[in-house]
C-alpha positions as CSV (number, residue, x, y, z in Angstrom):
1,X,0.0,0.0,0.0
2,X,0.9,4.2,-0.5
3,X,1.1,3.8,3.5
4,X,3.7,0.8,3.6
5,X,6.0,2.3,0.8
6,X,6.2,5.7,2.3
7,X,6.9,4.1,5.9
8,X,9.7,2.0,4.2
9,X,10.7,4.7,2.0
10,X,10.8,7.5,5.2
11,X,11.8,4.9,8.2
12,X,12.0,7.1,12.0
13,X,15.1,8.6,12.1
14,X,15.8,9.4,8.3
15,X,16.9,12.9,7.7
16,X,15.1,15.2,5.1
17,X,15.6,18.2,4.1
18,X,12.9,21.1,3.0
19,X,13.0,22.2,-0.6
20,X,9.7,24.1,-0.3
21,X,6.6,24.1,1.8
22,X,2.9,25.1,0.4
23,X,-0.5,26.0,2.1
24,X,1.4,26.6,5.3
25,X,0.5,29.8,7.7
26,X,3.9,29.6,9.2
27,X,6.0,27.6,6.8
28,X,9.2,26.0,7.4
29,X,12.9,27.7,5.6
30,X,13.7,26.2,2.7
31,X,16.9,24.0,3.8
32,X,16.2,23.0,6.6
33,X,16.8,19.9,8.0
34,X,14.6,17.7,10.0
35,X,14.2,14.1,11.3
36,X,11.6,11.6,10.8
37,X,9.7,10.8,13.5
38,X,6.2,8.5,12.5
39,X,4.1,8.8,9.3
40,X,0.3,9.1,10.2
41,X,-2.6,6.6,8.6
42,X,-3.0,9.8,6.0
43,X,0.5,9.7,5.3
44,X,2.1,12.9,6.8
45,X,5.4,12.9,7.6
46,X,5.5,13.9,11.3
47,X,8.9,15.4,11.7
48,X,11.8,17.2,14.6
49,X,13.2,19.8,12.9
50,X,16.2,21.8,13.7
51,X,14.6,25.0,14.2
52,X,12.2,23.0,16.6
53,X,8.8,22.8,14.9
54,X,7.0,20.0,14.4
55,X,5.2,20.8,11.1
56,X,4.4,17.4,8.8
57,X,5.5,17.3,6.0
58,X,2.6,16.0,3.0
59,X,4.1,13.9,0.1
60,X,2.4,15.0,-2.5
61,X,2.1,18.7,-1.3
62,X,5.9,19.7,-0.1
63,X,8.9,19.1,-1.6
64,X,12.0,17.6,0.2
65,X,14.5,14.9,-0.4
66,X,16.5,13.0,1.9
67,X,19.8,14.1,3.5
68,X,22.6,11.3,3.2
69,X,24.0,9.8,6.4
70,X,27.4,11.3,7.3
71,X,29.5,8.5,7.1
């Protein structure tokens, strides 16, 4: 299912980072960096972000890619 792919695709703990954010009173700065923390039965991305917020983050709405691991 969309549900299982995302939660394989975006596992807790996987870093993303912003590209842009749309329909959002108080959006989160492009480039920032945040960290996975569950995905929702709707498919948000619930996320810790650096600057503190909580804001998910909605597939099909936001843009972001994922931040390699520093090895």
């Amino acid at each position: 299912s969309y549900l299982e792919q995302l939660r394989k695709q975006y596992p807790k703990g996987t870093k993303l980072q912003l590209i842009s954010m749309r329909n959002e009173k108080y959006p989160i700065l492009p480039g920032t960096i945040g960290e996975v923390t569950h995905i929702d039965d709707l498919g948000s991305i619930h996320m810790k972000w650096q600057n503190g917020s909580s804001l998910a983050l909605i597939p099909e709405v936001d843009s972001f890619k994922v931040v390699a691991a520093e090895k």
